[in-house]
C-alpha angles and dihedrals in degrees: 000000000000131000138173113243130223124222094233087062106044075046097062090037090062101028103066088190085069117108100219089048105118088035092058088049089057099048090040088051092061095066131075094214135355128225113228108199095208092235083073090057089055096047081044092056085048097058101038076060090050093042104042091242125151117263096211086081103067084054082057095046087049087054102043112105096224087060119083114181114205121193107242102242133229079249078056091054103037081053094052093048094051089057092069094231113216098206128000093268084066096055089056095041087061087045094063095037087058101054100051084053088043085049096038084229131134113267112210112202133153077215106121103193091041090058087059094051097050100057092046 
């Protein structure tokens, strides 16, 4: 089974101070590999910096076979537009939401109104 992942999630997954953290390892279990929009690469480098974390993770995230990265497409950002984004978090938000519908694939997000969106 593949999902996109959010970055909230892969977030939580990493960081173990995180309180969705265990939460996050057992979600993340449940899938044979995970889709990284690279816009959630970028929102992930963000917050290591934010964070103090190693970098070095996310090189061990980018070779790990379970892990596919997939480039956000023009289709991603039109989408994203047309929603009317409110902050810049939306937009991305939009941006991930739009790949896993452009993939048909499962989005996991703690993201309640995403997930929403998603199944509309």
């Amino acid at each position: 089974m593949k999902a996109v992942v959010d970055t909230n999630v892969v977030f939580a997954y990493l960081y173990d101070k995180d309180p969705f953290h265990n939460k996050a390892v057992k979600i993340i279990e449940k899938y044979k590999r995970l889709i990284l929009p690279s816009i959630v690469v970028f929102e992930l480098i963000y917050l290591f910096y934010k964070y103090n974390i190693e970098l070095n993770i996310i090189k061990y995230i980018l070779y790990s076979d379970e892990i596919e990265l997939v480039e956000n497409t023009k289709e991603d950002i039109y989408y994203a537009l047309d929603k009317n984004p409110r902050s810049y978090d939306d937009f991305n938000d939009y941006i991930i939401l739009n790949t896993a519908k452009r993939l048909k694939v499962d989005l996991i997000t703690f993201d309640e109104e995403l997930k929403e969106l998603f199944y509309d």
